[in-house]
Structure formats: C-alpha cells, structure tokens
N, CA, C and O atoms as a MOPAC input file, in Angstrom:
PM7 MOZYME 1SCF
protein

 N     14.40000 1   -29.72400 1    -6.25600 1
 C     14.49200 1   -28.42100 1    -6.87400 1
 C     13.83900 1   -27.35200 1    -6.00400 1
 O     14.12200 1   -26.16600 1    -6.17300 1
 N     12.93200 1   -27.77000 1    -5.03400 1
 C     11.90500 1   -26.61100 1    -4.61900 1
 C     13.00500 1   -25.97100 1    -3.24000 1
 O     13.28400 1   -24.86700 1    -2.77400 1
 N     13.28300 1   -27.04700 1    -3.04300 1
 C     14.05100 1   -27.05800 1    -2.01600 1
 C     15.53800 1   -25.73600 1    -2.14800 1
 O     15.88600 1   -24.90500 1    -1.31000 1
 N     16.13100 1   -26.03400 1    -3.57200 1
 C     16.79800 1   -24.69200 1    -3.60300 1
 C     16.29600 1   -23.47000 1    -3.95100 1
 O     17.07200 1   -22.51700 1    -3.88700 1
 N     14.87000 1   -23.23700 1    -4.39900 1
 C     13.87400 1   -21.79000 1    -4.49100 1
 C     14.08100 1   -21.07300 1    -3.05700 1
 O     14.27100 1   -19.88400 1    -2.80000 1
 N     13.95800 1   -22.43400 1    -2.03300 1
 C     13.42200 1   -21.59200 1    -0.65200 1
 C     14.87000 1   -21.51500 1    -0.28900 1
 O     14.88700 1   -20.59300 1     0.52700 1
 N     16.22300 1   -21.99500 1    -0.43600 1
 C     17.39900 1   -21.64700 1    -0.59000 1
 C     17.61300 1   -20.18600 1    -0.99300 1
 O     17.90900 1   -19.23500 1    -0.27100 1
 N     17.43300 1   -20.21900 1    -2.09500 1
 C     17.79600 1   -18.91700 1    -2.88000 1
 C     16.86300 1   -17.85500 1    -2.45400 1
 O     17.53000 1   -16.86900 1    -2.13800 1
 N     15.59500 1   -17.64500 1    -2.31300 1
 C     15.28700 1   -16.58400 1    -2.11700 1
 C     15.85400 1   -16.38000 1    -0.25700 1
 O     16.35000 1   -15.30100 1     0.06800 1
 N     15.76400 1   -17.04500 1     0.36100 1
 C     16.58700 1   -16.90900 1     2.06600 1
 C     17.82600 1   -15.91400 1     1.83900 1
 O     18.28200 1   -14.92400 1     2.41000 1
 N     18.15000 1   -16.72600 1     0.65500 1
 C     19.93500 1   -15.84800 1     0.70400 1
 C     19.88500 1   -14.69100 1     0.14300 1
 O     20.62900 1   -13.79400 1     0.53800 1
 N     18.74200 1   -14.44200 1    -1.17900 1
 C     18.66100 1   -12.83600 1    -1.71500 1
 C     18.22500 1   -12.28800 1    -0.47100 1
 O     18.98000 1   -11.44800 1     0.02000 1
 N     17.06600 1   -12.59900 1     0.22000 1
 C     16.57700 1   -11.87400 1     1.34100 1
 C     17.27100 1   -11.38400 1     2.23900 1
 O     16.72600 1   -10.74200 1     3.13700 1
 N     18.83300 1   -11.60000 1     2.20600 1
 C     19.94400 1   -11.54200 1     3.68100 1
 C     21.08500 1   -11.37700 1     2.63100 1
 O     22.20700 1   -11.59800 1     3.08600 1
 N     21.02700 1   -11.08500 1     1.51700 1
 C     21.96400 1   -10.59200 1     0.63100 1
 C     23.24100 1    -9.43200 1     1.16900 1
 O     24.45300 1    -9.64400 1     1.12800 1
 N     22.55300 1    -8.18900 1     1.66400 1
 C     23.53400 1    -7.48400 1     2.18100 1
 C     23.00800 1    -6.63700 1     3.25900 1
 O     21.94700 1    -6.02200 1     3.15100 1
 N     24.03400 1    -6.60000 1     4.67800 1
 C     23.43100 1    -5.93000 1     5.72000 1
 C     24.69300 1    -4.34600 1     5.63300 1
 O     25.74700 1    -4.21600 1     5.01100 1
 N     24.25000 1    -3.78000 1     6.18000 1
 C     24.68000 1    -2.16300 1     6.21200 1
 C     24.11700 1    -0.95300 1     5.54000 1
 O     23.33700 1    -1.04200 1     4.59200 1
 N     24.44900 1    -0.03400 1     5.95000 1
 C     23.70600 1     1.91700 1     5.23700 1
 C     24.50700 1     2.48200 1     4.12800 1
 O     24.14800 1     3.44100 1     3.44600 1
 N     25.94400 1     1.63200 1     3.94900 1
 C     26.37800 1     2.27600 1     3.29200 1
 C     26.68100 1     1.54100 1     1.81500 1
 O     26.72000 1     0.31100 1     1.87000 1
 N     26.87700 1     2.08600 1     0.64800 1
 C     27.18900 1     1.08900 1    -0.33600 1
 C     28.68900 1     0.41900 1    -0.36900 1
 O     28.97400 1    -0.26600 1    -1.35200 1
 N     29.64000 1     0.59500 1     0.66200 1
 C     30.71400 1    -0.40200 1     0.69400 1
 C     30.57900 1    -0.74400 1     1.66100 1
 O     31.69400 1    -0.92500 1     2.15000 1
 N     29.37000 1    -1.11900 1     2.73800 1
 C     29.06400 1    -1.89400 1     3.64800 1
 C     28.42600 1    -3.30600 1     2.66100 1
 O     28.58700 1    -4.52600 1     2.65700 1
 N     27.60200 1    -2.25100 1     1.84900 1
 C     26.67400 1    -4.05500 1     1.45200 1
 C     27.36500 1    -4.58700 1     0.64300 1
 O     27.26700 1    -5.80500 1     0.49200 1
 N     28.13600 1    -3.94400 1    -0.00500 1
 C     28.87700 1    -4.53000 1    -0.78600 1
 C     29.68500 1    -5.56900 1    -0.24700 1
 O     29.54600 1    -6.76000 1    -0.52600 1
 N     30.49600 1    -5.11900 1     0.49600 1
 C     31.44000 1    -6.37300 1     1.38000 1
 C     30.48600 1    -7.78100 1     1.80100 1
 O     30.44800 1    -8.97300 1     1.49500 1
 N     29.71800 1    -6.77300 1     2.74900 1
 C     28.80500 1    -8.01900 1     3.42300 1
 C     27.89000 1    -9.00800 1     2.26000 1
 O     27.42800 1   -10.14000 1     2.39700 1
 N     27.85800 1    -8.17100 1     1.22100 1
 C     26.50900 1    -8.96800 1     0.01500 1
 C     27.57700 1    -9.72500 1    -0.65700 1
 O     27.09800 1   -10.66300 1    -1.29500 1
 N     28.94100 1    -9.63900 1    -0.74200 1
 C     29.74200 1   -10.32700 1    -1.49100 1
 C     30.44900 1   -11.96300 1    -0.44500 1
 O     30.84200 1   -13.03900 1    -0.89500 1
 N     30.34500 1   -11.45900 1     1.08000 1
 C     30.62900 1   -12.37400 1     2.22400 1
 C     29.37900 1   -13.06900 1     2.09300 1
 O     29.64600 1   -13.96600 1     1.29300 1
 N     28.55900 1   -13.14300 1     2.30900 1
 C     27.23700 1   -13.83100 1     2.22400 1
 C     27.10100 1   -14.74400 1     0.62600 1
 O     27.22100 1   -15.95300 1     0.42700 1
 N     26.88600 1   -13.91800 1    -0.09100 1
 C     26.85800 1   -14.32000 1    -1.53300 1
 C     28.03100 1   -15.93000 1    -2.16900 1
 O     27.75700 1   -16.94300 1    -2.81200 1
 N     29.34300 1   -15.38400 1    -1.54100 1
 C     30.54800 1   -16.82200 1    -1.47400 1
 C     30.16900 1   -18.03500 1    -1.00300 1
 O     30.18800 1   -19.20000 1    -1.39800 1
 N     29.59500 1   -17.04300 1     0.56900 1
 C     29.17500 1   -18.22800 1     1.41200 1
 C     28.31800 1   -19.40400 1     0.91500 1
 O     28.71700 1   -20.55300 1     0.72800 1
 N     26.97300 1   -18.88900 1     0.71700 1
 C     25.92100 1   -19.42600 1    -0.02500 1
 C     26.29400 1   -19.98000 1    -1.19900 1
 O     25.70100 1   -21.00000 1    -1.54900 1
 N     27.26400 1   -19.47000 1    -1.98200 1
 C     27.58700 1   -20.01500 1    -3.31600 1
 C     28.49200 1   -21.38700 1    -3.14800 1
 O     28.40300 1   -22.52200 1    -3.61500 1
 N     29.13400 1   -20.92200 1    -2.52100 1
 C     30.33700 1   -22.33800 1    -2.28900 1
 C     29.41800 1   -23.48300 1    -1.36100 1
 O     30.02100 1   -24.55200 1    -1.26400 1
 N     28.36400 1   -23.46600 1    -0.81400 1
 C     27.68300 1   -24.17700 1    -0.22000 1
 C     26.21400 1   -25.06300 1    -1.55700 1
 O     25.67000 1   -26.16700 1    -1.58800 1
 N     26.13700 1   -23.96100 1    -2.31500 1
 C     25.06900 1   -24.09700 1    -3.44500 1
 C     26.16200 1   -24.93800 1    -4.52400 1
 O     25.98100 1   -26.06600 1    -4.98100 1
 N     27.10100 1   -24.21300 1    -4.72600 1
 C     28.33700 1   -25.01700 1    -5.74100 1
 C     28.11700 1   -26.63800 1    -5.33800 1
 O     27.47300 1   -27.45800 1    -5.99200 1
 N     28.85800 1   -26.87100 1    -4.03500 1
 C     29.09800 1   -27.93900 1    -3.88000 1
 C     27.89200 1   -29.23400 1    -3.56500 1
 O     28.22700 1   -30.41100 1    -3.69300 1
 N     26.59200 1   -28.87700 1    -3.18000 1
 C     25.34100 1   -29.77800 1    -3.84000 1
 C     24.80300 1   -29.84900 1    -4.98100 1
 O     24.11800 1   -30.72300 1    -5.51000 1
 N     25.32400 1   -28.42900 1    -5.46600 1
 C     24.87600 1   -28.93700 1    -7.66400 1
 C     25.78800 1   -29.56700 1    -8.29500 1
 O     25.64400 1   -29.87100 1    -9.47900 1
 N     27.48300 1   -30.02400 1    -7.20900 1
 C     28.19400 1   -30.30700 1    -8.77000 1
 C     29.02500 1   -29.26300 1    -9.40900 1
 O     30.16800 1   -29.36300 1    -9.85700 1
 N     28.18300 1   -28.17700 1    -9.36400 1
 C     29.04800 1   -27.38200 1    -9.72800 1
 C     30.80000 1   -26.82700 1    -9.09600 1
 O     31.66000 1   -26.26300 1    -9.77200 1
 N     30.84600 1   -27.03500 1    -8.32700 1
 C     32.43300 1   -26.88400 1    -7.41400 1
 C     32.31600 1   -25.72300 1    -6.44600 1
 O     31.88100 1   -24.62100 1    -6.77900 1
 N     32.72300 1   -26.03000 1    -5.24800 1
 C     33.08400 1   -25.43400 1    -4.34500 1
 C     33.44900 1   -23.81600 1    -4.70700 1
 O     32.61100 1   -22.92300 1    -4.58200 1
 N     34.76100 1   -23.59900 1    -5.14900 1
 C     35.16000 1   -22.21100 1    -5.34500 1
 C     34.58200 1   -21.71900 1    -6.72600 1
 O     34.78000 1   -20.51700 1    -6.90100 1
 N     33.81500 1   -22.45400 1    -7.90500 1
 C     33.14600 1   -21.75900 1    -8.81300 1
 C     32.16500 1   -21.22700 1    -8.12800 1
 O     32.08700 1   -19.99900 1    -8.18100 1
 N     31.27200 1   -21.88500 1    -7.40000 1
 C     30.04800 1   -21.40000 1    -6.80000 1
 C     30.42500 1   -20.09800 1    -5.67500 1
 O     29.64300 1   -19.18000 1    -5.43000 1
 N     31.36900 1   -20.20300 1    -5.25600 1
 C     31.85700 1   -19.29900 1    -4.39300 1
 C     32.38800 1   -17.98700 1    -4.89800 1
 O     32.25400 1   -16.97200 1    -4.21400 1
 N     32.97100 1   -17.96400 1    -6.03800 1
 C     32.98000 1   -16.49400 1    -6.69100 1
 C     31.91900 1   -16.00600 1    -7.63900 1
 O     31.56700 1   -14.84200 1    -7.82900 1
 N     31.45500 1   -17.15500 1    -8.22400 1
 C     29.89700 1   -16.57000 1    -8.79300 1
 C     28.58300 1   -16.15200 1    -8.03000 1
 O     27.59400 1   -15.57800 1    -8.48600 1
 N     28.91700 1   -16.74000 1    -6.31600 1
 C     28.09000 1   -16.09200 1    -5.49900 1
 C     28.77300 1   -14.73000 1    -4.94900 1
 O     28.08600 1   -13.70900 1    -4.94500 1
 N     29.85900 1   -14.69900 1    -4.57200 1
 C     30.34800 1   -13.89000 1    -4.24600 1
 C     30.62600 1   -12.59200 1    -5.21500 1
 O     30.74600 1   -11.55600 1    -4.56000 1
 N     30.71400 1   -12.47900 1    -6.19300 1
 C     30.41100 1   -11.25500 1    -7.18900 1
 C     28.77700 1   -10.95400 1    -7.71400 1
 O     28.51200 1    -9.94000 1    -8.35900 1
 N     27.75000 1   -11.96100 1    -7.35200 1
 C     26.74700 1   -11.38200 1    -7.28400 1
 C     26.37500 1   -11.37300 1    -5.96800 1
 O     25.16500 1   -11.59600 1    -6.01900 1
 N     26.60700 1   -11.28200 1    -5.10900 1
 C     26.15300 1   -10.79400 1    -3.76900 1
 C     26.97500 1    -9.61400 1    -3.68500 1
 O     26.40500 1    -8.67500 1    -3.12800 1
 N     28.04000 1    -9.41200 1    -4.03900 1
 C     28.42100 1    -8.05900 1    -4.11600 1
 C     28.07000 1    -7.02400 1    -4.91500 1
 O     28.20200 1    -5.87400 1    -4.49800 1
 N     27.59700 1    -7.27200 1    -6.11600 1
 C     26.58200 1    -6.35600 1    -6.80600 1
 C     25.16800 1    -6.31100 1    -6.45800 1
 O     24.62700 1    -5.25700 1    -6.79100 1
 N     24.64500 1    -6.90800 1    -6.05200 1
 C     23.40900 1    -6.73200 1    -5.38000 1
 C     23.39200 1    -5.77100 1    -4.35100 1
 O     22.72700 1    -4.74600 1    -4.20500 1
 N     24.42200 1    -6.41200 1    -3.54300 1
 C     24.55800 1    -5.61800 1    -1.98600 1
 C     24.92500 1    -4.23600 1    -2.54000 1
 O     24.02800 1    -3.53200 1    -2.07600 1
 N     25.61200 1    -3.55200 1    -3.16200 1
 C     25.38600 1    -2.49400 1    -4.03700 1
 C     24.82700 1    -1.67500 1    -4.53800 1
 O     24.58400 1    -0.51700 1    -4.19700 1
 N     24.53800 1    -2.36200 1    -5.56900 1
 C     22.95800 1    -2.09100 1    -6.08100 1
 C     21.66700 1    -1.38900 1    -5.34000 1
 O     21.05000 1    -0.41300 1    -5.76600 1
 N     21.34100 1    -2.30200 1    -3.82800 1
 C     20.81800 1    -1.92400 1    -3.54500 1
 C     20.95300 1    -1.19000 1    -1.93600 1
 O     20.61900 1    -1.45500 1    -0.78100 1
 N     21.53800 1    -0.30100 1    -2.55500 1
 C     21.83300 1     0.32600 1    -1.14000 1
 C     21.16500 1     1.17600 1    -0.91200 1
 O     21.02200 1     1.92600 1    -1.87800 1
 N     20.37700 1     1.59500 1     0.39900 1
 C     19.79300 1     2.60600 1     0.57200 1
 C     20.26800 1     4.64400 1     0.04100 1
 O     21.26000 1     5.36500 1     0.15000 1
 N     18.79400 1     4.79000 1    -0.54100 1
 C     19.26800 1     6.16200 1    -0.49600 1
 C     19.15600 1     7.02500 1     0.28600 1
 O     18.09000 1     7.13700 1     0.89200 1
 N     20.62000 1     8.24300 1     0.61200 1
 C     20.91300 1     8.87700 1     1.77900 1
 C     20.36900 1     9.96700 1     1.24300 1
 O     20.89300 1    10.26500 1     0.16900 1
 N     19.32300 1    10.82700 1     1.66800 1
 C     18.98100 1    12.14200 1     1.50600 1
 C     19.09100 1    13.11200 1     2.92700 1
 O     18.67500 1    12.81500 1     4.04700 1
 N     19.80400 1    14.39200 1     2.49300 1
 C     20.29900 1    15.33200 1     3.50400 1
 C     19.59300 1    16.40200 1     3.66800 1
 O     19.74300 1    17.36900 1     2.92100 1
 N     18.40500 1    16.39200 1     5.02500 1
 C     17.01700 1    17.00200 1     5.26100 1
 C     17.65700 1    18.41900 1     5.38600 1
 O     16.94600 1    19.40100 1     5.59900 1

C-alpha cells in the first residue's frame, strides 16, 4: 500500500506541465491516463477504467490549477 502513496503523490506532483490552462489541461489529462492505466492495471481495476479515471482527473487538476496571469 505505501508503495502506491509514493506512486500517487509522484504523479499529483507532475500532474500538469504548461502556463496556460489548455496546456495543463492536455498535459494533466496525458499524464493522469498514463498513470491511471498503469495504477488500473496493478489494482485489478482494468487498464482503460484506470486510464480515463486518471485521465479526467489529471485533466481537471491540470486546470484547476493553472497559474494566474496578471497584466503589470
């Protein structure tokens, strides 16, 4: 079990790269599949379940947290 903590927080930590919010989005949703369909398929849970349940929360995350642009 500990073993997927240090899993999971690796992958929130690298969740989404880019400045813009349809940068992280893409990339937090590419990452998020990735990890999921890889996490799916050692829990059991299945390959492409884990892969769109990672992949729609890595895309809301990557979202979520996108930097804010303020215009000096």
């Amino acid at each position: 079990m500990g073993k997927y903590i240090v899993l999971a927080a690796i992958l929130v930590g690298t969740t989404a790269c880019g400045e813009t919010w349809g940068q992280r989005a893409v990339t937090g949703g590419a990452i998020g599949a990735g990890s999921g369909a890889v996490l799916g398929g050692v829990t059991g849970l299945g390959i492409l379940p884990g892969a769109l349940i990672g992949g729609i929360g890595g895309a809301g995350i990557g979202a979520a947290t996108a930097p804010k642009r303020y215009n000096d």
